[in-house]
C-alpha positions in Angstrom: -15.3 -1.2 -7.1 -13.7 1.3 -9.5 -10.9 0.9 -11.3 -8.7 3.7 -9.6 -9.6 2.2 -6.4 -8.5 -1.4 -7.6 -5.2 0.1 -8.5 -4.5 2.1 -5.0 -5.4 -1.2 -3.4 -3.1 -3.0 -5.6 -0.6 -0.6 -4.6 -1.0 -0.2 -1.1 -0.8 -4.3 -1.1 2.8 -4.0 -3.3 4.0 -1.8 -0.9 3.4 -3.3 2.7 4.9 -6.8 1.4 8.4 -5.1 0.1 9.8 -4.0 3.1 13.1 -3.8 2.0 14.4 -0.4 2.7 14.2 2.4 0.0 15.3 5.4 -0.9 13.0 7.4 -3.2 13.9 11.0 -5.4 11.4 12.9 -7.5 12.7 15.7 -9.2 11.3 17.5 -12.5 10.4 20.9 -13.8 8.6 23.7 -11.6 4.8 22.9 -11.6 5.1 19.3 -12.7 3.7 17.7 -9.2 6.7 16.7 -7.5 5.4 17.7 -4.1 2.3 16.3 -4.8 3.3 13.1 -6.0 5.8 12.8 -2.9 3.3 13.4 -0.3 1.1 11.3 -1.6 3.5 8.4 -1.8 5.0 9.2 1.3 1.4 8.9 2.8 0.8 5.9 1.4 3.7 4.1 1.6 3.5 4.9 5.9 -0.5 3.9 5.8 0.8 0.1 4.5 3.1 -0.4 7.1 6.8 1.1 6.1 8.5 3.8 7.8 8.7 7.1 6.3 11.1 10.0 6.6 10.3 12.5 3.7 12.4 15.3 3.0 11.9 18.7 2.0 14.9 20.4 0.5 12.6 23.0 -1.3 13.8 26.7 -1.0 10.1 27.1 -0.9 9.0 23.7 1.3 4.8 22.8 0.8 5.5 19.2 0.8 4.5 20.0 5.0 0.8 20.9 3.6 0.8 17.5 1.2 1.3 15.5 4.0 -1.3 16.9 6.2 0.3 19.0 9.0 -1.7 22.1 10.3 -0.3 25.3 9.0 -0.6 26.4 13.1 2.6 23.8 13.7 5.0 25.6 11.1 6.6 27.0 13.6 7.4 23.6 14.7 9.3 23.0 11.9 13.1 22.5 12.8 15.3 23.5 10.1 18.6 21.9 10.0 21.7 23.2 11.0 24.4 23.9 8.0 27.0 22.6 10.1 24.8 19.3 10.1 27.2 18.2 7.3 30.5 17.6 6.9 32.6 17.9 4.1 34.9 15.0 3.3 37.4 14.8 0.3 37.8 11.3 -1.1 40.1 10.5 -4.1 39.9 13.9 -5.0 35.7 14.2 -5.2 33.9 16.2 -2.1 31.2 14.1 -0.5 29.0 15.1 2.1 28.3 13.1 5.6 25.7 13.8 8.5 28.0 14.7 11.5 25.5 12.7 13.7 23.9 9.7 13.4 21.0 9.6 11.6 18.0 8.3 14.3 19.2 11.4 15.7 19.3 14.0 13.2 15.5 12.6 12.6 14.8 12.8 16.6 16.4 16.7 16.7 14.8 17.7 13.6 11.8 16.0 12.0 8.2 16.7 13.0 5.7 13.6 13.1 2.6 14.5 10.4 -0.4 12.7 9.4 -0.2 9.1 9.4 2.9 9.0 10.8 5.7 10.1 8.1 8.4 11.9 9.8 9.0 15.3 7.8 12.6 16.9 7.6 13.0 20.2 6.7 16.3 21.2 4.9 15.1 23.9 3.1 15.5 27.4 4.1 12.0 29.2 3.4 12.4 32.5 1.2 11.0 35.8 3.2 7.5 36.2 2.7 6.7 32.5 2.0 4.2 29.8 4.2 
């Protein structure tokens, strides 16, 4: 057994026996492997067990093609609403809140893909993209 494959096991064992809930970020610079590295852990961390919502709020969203979903159901891809979120001012600082509940901004507007992550697109797609 190779190395790499000890260390996705090892991983893939780490990550079905924390099931505390999580929220996860990746940001960097343009063409550093964010959507790559998101899809990937997305995958991986709904293939051990957890349940996975992963969010695209790229003006240009691929994270769809990371996690496996056909380009034929694109068009399937809900995008959400802007008035989805409400502004609220508290001690002077603007926050944002969903205006519905969660479970069902993910039932309205997810798409199930591969391996069962639920994707949410927030993202508007520039003209000519996909």
């Amino acid at each position: 057994m190779g190395l790499n494959v000890l260390r996705l096991s090892y991983l893939h064992q780490t990550l079905a026996l924390n099931l505390l809930p999580m929220k996860i970020a990746v940001s960097g610079k343009g063409g550093s492997g964010k959507t790559s590295i998101s899809g990937t852990l997305a995958r991986l961390m709904a293939r051990a067990g957890r349940e996975v919502v992963a969010i695209d709020a790229d003006v240009n969203p691929n994270l769809a093609l990371t996690l496996g979903l056909w380009q034929e159901r694109f068009d399937e891809l809900p995008a959400m609403p802007h008035g989805l979120l409400e502004h609220l001012t508290v001690n002077g600082e603007t926050r944002l809140k969903l205006a519905k509940p969660f479970d069902e901004v993910i039932s309205e507007y997810s798409v199930e893909c591969p391996d069962q992550v639920r994707l949410l697109l927030m993202g508007q797609p520039l003209a000519g993209t996909g």
